[in-house]
C-alpha positions in Angstrom: -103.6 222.9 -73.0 -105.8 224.1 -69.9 -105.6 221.6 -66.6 -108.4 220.1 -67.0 -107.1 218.7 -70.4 -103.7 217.5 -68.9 -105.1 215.3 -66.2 -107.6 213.8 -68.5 -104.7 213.0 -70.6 -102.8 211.9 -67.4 -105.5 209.7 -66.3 -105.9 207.7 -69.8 -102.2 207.2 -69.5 -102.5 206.0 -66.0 -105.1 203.3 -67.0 -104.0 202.3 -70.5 -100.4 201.8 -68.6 -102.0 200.3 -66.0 -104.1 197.4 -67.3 -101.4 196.6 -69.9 -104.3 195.8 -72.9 -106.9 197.5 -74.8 -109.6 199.4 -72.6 -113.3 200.5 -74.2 -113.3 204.1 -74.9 -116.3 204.5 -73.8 -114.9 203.1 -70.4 -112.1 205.9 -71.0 -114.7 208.9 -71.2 -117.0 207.6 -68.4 -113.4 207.5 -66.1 -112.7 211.1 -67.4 -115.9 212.2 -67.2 -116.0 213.6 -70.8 -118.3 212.4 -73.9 -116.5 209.4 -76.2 -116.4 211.8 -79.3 -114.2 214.4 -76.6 -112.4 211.4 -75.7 -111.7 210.1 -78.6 -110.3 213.9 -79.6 -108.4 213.8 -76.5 -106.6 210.6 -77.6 -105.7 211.8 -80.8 -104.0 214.1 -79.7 -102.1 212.2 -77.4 -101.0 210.2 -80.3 -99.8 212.5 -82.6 -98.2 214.2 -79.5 -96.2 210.8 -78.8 -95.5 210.5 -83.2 -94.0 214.0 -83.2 -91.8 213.7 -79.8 -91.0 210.5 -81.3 -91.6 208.7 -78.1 -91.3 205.0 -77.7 -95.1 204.5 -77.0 -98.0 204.8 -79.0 -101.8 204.5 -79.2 -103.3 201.8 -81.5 -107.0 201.9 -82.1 -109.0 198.1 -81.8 -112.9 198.5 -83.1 -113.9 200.3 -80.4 -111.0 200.5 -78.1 -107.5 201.9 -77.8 -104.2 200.6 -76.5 -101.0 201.7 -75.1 -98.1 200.0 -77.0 -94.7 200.1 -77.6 -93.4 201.3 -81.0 -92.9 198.4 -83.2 -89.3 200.4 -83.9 -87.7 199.8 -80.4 -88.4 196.1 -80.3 -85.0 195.4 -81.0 -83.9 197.9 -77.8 -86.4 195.2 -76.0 -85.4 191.9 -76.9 -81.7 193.3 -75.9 -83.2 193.8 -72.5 -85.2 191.0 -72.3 -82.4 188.5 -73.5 -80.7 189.7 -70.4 -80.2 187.2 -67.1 -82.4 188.9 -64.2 -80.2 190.1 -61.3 -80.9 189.4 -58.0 -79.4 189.8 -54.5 -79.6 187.2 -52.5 -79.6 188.6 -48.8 -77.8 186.7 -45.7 -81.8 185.4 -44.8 -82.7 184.0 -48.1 -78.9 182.6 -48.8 -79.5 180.9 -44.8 -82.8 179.5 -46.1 -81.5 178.2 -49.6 -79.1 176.8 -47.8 -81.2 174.7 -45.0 -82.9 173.4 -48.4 -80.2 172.8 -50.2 -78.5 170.5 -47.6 -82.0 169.2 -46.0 -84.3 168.9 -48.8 -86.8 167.8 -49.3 -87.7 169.9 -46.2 -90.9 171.5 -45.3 -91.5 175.5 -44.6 -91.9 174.2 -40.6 -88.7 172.1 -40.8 -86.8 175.7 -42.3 -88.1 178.0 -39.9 -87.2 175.6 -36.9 -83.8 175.4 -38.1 -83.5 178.6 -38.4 -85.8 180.0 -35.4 -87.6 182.6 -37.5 -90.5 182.9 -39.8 -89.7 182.4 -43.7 -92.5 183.1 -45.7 -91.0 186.3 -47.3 -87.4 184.0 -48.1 -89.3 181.0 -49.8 -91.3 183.4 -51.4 -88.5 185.3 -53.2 -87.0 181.9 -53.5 -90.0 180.2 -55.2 -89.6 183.9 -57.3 -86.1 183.6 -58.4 -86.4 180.1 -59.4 -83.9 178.7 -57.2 -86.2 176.5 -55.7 -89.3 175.0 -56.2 -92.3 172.7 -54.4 -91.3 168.9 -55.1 -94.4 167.6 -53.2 -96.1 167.2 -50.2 -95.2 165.4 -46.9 -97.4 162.3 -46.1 -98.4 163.8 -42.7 -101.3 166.0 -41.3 -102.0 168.7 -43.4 -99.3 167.4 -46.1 -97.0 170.5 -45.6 -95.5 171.2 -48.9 -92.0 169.8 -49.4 -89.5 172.5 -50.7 -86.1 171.6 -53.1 -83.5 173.0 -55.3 -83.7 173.9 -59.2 -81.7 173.0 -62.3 -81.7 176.9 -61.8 -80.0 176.7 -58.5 -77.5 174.2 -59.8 -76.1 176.9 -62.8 -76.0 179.9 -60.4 -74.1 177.5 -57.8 -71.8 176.5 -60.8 -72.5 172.7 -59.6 -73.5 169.6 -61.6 -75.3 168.2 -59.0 -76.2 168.5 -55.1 -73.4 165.8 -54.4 -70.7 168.9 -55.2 -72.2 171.2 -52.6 -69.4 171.9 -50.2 -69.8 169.8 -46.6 -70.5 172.2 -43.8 -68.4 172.0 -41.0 -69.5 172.1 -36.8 -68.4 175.7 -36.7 -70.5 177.1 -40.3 -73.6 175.1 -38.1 -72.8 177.1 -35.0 -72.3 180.5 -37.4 -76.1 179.8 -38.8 -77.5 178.7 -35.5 -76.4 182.3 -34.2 -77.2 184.6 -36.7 -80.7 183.0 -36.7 -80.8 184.1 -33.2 -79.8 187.6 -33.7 -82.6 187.9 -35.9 -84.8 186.2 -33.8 -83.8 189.1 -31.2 -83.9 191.6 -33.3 -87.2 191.0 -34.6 -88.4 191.2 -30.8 -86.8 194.3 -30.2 -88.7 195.5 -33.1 
């Protein structure tokens, strides 16, 4: 298999991957730069070459067009995988901001970062991502900021029935929060 051949092959890969659904050949041989009945060669082989390394992808044809699948034999590898609770780290900043609305909410993204001195776009973001909180309005004020609160989601991963078994925070966790918002403050000056 000359060069040439290999990163046409790589390319198709790349784009079938890529968009995740069938793709014109045509499309394919323009991208390539190759005529459809090369293309079409070219995908053939890359077929047979996934059958006989018994890969777990495969190219199915559609009319016209060709996709990159999965192999119907390792769906049961996926739905072992899928079944499977996501795992994420919650990080000092996004537990500080789940936190502030967990005890405040409904609360507003201002309200947060005032609390905690800091921007926290990126926290309620992967918040909003994880499921452990979600937008439960908007404020009846200028602009009608959105107003942020907890999930059912929070409630399992907390191991609480309801918000009214949060633990109370104390003076001294307030004063711990207050501080290490201000170290990140600084620190995102000194940056």
């Amino acid at each position: 298999m000359n060069m040439e051949r290999q990163k046409a092959e790589a390319v198709m890969e790349a784009v079938l991957f890529t968009m995740g659904e069938s793709v014109e050949i045509a499309r394919l041989a323009e991208t390539i730069e190759e005529s459809v009945k090369d293309t079409k060669a070219i995908l053939a082989d890359m077929k047979e070459r996934y059958e006989r390394e018994d890969r777990g992808i495969t190219l199915i044809e559609l009319e016209e067009s060709v996709q990159l699948c999965t192999k119907p034999e390792m769906y049961e590898y996926l739905i072992k995988i899928a079944k499977t609770p996501k795992k994420y780290v919650l990080t000092d900043t996004l537990m500080e901001t789940l936190s502030i609305i967990a005890y405040k909410q409904p609360v507003t993204r201002l309200e947060i970062e005032r609390i905690r001195g800091v921007s926290c776009d990126h926290a309620i973001n992967r918040l909003l991502e994880f499921n452990l909180i979600t937008e439960v309005g908007r404020m009846d004020a200028p602009g009608r900021p959105l107003l942020f609160g907890t999930t059912e989601e929070f409630l399992r991963n907390f191991g609480v029935k309801s918000l009214d078994e949060l633990p109370e925070l104390n003076a001294v966790q307030i004063e711990e929060f207050k501080q290490q918002a201000e170290a990140e403050v600084q620190l995102q000056l000194d940056i």
